[in-house]
Each structure stands twice: as structure tokens, then as C-alpha cells.
C-alpha positions in Angstrom: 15.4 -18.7 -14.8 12.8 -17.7 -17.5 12.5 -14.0 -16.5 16.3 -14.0 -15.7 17.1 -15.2 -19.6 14.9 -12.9 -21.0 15.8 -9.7 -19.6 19.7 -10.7 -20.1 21.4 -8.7 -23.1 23.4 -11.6 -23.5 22.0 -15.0 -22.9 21.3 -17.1 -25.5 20.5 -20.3 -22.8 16.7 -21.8 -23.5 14.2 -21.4 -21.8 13.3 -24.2 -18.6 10.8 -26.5 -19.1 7.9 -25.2 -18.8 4.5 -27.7 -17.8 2.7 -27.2 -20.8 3.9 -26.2 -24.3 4.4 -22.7 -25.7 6.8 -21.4 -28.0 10.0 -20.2 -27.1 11.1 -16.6 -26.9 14.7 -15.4 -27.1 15.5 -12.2 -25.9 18.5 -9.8 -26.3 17.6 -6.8 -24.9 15.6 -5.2 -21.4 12.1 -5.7 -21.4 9.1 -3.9 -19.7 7.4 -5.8 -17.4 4.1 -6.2 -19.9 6.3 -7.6 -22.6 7.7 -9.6 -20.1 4.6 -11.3 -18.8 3.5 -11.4 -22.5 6.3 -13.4 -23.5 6.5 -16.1 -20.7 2.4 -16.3 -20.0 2.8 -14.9 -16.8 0.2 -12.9 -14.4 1.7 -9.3 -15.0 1.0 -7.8 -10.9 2.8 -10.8 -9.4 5.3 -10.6 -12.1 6.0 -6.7 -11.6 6.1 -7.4 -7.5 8.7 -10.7 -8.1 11.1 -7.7 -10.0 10.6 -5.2 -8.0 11.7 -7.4 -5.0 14.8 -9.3 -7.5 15.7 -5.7 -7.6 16.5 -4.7 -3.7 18.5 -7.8 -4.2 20.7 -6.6 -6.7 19.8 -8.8 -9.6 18.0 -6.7 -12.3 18.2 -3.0 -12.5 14.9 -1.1 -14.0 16.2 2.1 -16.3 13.7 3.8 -18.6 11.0 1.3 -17.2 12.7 -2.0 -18.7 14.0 -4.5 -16.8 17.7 -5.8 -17.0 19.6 -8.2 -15.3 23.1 -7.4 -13.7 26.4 -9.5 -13.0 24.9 -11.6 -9.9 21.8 -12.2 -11.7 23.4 -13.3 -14.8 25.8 -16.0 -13.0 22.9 -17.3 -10.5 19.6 -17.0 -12.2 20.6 -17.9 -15.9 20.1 -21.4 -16.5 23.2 -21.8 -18.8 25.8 -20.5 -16.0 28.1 -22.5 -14.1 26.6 -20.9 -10.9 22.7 -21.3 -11.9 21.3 -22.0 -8.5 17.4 -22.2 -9.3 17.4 -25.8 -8.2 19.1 -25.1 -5.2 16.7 -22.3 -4.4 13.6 -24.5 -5.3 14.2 -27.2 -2.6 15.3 -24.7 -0.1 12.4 -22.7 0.1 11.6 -21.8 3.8 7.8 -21.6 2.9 6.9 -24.6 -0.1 3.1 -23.5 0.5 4.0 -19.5 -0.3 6.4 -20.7 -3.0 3.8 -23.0 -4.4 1.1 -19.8 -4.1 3.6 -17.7 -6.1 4.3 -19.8 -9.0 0.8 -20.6 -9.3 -0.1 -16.7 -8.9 2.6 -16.0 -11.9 1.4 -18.7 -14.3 -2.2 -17.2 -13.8 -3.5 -20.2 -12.1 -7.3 -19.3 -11.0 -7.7 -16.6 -8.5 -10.3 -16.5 -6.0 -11.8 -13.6 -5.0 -14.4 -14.5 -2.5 -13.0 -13.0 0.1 -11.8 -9.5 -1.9 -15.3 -9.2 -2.9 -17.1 -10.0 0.4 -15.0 -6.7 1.6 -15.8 -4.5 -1.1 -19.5 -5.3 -0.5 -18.8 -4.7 2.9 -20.4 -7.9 3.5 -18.8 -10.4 5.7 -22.9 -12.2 6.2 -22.8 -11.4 9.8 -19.4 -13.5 10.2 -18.1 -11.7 13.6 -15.7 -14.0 14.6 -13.7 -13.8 11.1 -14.1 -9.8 11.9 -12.7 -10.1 15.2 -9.8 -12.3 13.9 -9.2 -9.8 11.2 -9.3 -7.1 13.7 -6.5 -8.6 16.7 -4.3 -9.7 13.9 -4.2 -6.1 12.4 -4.1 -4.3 15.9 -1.4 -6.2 17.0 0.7 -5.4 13.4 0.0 -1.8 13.5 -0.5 -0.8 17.2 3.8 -0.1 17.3 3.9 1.8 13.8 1.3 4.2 14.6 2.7 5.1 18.0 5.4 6.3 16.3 3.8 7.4 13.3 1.3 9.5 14.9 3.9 12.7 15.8 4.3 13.1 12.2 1.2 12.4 11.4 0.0 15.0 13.7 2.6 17.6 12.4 1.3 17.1 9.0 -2.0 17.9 10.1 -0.8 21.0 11.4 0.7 22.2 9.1 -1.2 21.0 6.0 -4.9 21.4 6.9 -6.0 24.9 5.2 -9.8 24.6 6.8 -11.1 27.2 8.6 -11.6 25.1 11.9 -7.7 23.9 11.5 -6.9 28.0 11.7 -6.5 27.9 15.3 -4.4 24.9 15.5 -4.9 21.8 16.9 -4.6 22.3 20.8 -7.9 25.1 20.3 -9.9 23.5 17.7 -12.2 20.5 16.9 -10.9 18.7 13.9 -12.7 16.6 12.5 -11.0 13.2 10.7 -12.2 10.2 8.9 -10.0 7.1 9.9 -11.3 5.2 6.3 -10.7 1.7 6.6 -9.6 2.2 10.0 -9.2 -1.1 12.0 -9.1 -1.8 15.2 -9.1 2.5 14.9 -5.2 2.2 16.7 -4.1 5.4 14.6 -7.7 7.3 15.4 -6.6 6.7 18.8 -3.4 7.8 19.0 -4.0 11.3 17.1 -6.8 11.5 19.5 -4.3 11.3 22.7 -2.3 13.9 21.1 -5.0 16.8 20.3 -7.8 16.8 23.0 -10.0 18.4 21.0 -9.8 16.1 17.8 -13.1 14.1 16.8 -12.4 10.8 14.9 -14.6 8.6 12.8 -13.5 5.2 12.0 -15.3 4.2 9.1 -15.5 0.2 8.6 -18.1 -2.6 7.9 -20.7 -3.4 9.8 -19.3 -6.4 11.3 -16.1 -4.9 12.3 -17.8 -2.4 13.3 -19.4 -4.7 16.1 -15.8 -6.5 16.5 -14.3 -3.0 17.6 -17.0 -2.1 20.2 -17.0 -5.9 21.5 -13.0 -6.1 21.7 -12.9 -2.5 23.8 -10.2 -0.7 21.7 -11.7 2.6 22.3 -9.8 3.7 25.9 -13.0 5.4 28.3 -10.0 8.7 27.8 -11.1 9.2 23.9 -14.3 7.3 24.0 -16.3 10.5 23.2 -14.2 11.4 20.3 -13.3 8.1 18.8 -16.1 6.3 17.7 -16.5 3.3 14.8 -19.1 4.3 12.2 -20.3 2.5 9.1 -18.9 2.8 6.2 -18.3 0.6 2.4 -15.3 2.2 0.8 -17.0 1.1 -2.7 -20.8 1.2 -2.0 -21.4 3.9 0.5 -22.0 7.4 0.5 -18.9 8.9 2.6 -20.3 11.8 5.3 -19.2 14.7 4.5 -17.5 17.6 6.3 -14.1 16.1 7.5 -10.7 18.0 8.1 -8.8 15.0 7.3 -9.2 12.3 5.8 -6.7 8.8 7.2 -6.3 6.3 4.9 -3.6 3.9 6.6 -2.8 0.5 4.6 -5.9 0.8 2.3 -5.0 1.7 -1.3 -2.2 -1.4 -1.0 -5.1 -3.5 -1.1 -6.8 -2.4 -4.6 -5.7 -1.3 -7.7 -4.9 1.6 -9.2 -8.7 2.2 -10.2 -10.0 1.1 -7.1 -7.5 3.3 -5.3 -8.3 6.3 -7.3 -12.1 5.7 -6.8 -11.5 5.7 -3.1 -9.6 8.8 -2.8 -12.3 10.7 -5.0 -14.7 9.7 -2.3 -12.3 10.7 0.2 -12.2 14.6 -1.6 -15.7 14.7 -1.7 -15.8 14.4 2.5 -13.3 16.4 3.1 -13.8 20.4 3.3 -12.4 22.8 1.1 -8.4 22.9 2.2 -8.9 19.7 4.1 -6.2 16.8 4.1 -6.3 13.2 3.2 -3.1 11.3 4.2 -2.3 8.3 2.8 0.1 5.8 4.7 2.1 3.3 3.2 5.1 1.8 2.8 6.1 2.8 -0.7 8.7 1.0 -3.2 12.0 2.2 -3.6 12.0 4.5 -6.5 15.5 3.4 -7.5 17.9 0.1 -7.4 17.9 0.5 -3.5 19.1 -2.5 -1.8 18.2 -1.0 2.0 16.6 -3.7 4.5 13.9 -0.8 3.8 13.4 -1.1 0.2 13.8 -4.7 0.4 10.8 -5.6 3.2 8.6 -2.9 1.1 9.4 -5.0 -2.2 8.5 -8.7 0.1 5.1 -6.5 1.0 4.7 -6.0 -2.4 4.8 -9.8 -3.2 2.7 -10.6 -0.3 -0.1 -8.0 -1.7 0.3 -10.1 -5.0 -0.2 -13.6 -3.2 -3.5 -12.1 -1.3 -5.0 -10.1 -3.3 -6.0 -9.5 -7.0 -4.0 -6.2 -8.2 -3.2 -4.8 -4.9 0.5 -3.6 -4.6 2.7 -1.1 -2.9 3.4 1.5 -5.2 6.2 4.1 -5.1 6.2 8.0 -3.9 6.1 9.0 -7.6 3.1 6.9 -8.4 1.1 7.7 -5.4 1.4 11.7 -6.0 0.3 10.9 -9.6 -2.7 8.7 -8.4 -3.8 11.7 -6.0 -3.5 14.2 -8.7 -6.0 11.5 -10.6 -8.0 12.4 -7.5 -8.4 15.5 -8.0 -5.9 16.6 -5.2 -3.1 19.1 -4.6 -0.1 19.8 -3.5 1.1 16.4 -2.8 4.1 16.0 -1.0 5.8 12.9 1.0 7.3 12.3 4.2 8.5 9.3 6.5 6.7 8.2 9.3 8.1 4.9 10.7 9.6 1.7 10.1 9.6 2.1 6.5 6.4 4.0 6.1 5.5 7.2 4.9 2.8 9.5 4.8 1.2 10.9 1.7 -0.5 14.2 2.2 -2.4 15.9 -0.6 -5.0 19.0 -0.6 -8.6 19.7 -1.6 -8.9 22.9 -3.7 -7.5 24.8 -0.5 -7.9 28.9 -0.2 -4.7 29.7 0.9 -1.4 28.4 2.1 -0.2 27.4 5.3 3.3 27.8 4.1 3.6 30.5 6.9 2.1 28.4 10.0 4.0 28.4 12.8 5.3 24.8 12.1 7.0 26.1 8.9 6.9 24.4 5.7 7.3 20.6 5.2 9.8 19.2 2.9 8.6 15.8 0.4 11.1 13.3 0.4 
């Protein structure tokens, strides 16, 4: 009800009591989302990923980055309507504990992060039964996207690496890729299956490291090209000498900063002309109300509940961070179930826009 009166050109209802005191702020125009989280006190990433998801549901519109709220917002969410259904909504909520989580995350209640840090030290104190944990729960989530991720994935490698071991094409040469942050190392074995001459390194912390090798998600068939090395996103020095560089789910964790730190680390390992791919499921850049915009707007929440400025970001944004990087030629294209891949260049020689595969088209 307070974000929905404040972005509305023409409410003039108070604002809801609030737990403690502060002074109330009419508004009577669209706000950005700083001004926003300003106004009301609130933690500006979980208040940016609340919008963003209001907006696959046809509530607010953004236009020239400012929030405003549309016809179903304005009878539902305004607490002077006839139709105001917050109460409704707060006693329904499927999840209280997530609910509770949010508000508390909006209202910039104290955020741990114990557990944020522990991975950026790439330090888990020798915990391997959280690492395995970590590791079945994230093999089972990605294990069906990157089956059918990997053709494309694959087709960008193609036709996007400029190195001079990719000149022969994948079926004759030995690429060489970096699976950063790689998991259970599902999508380093799938790309595996599909060029028998690929090598793939999937870099992770130590104890995940020992949770991969223990859990036996390297098949014997790849087991000589697929192998988990050590590796601290933040503290480590990257090897060097990679075709490719994978970075599947990672920069959702951190934020923008962070991200941008990790790709420079992932330019530095690549070759000259080599790849990074980054995979995500990116917002909608527009008031799109698709079952695909909306579960990538509910991620985005989700990566506000868990972590501290992690979000999904849209296709614009991410070929802006990778230019921050240092990259070129970025350019977009779907994958699966709502993802796409990212693929960006590292000071290549020449252009592959005459490979056999033909050029690639960014969404």
C-alpha cells in the first residue's frame, strides 16, 4: 500500500501505519526506485526486485526509469480504494516465513552475511556435508536446463570463439573451457558429451571440490576431460589460457561490482578471441506479463531474500556490465526455460562472421 500510493499520480490516501514513526510523504507523480526507497525507508535491491515482479503483474509500469502504477494497481493496492486488498493478501500468504523475510528485508532489518562471505572466501572450514547439500540441491535444479541449454550453448561456441585452437571447429580441436562456479559441473558435462575433444575445468572451492569427486558426477565417458579444480572467484588467481569461459547462475549472486570484478578475471583467463558466456535468466526489459518474465521477476525477489545485492538483471544491463569488463561484441540469445546465454569477446583478431554456422542474431 505504501509503494502503491506513492507511485500513483493520483492518490491522495495516507500512508499505512507504519511500526515506528517517520514523516509522511505524499506523492503525485512516478518515482525512481532510489527516491522511492528514500521516501518510505526501504532497502533499495529488495525494493527494485518487489517492482520489477508488481510489474509482470500488471500493476506498475516503469517508463524513463520511474515507476508508475496502472488501473489494477490503483483499485487493489491503494489503501483509499474500495477494492484495497492488502489485508486480504497479508493473511493469505502461502509462505508467512518468506513473507515475513521480505518485509523484514525491505524495512532494512539486519542482514546476515555469514554465509555470503564464507563463499567469497571460499571458505566453508572444511564443512563437507553443507558442500555436498549445496551440491545435490543445485544438480538436481540445473541438471534439465543444461541438457537443453547445452545445443545452444555449443553453437555459440562455435561460432563465437575467434582463438586459434577454435579455427578448426569443435569436432577437430581441444578447447579448452573454464566452468567458473561450476557446481556439481552438470553443464561442463554436457558440452563435454557433445565435442569429444573439449577439456573442461570446473573451478569451485575446496570443499565442493571434494563434494563433486565424493558424489561421482564426473561419468568414467568424460572423466579425462572434466575435472573439478580449485578456484575463489574473489581471492584466487584464475589459470590462464581458456577458450571459454562458463559462468552459469554466478553473477545473479553478487552485485554489479562483484559481477564486474568476476568477469575481469574471467578476460584475463581467457585467450585473445576467446568467449565467456554468461547464463541467466534475465528480467524482462519491458512491462511483459509472460509466465517467463514473471518467474524471472519471483527469481529476482528470491536473490533479494538470500543474498545481499544479488539480482537478475536484464539483457541491456548485462551487455553494459561486460562492456565494464572490458569485453566485445556482446550479443544475447535464449537457451531454455527462460534462460539465456550472454556471449561477449576478448580483444578478438578477426571475425567469425563467416564460419560455417553463420552469424548469430542477439535477441
Amino acid at each position: 500500500g505504501s509503494i502503491a500510493a506513492h507511485v500513483d499520480q493520483n492518490s491522495t490516501a495516507p500512508l499505512p501505519a507504519q511500526p515506528t514513526a517517520r514523516p509522511a510523504c505524499s506523492a503525485s507523480s512516478p518515482r525512481k526506485t532510489s527516491d522511492l526507497a528514500s521516501e518510505l525507508s526501504l532497502c533499495e535491491v529488495a525494493l527494485e526486485a518487489v517492482l520489477q515482479l508488481m510489474r509482470t503483474k500488471k500493476v506498475v509500469t516503469l517508463d524513463d526509469a520511474r515507476w508508475n502504477i496502472l488501473e489494477a494497481g490503483r483499485q487493489f493496492l491503494v489503501e483509499s480504494s474500495s477494492f484495497f486488498a492488502g489485508p486480504y493478501l497479508c493473511t493469505c500468504a502461502a509462505n508467512k516465513e518468506a513473507h515475513d523475510r521480505l518485509v523484514a528485508r525491505l524495512r532494512r532489518a539486519h542482514f546476515s552475511t555469514a554465509t555470503l562471505d564464507q563463499w567469497r572466501r571460499g571458505d566453508l572450514r572444511g564443512d563437507l556435508h553443507r558442500a555436498e547439500a549445496c551440491i545435490v540441491h543445485m544438480h538436481a535444479l540445473h541438471s534439465p536446463n543444461a541438457i537443453s541449454a547445452v545445443p545452444t550453448l555449443m553453437r555459440v561456441l562455435e561460432t563465437r570463439c575467434a582463438t586459434e585452437t577454435a579455427s578448426a571447429g569443435l569436432s577437430e580441436c581441444p578447447l579448452a573451457l573454464l566452468d567458473a562456479g561450476g557446481g556439481s559441473g552438470v553443464y561442463s558435462v554436457c558440452m563435454a558429451k557433445s565435442a569429444p575433444l573439449m577439456r573442461c575445468d570446473i573451478g569451485e572451492i575446496p570443499e565442493v571440490v571434494v563434494a563433486i569427486n565424493g558424489l561421482g558426477y564426473i561419468p568414467p565417458d568424460v572423466r579425462t576431460r572434466v575435472r573439478p579444480i580449485q578456484l575463489n572467484l574473489f581471492a584466487d588467481d584464475w589459470p590462464q589460457g581458456y577458450d571459454a569461459v562458463l559462468l552459469s547462475s554466478v553473477l545473479h549472486d553478487w552485485s554489479e561490482e562483484e559481477a564486474v570484478a568476476i568477469l575481469q578475471r574471467a578476460c584475463r583467463a581467457l585467450k585473445p578471441g576467446g568467449v565467456v558466456l554468461v547464463h541467466e535468466m534475465p528480467l524482462a526489459d519491458s512491462d511483459d506479463c509472460s509466465e517467463q518474465a514473471q518467474l524471472a521477476a519471483a527469481l529476482s525477489v528470491h536473490m533479494a531474500l538470500y543474498t545481499a545485492e544479488g539480482a537478475q538483471r536484464t539483457v541491456e544491463r548485462m551487455h553494459e556490465i561486460l562492456c565494464e569488463a572490458s569485453f566485445q561484441d556482446v550479443l544475447t540469445l535464449p537457451t531454455a526455460s527462460g534462460f539465456s546465454v550472454t556471449s561477449a569477446i576478448k580483444a578478438r583478431q578477426h571475425s567469425k562472421a563467416d564460419s560455417p554456422g553463420g552469424p548469430l542474431q542477439s535477441v
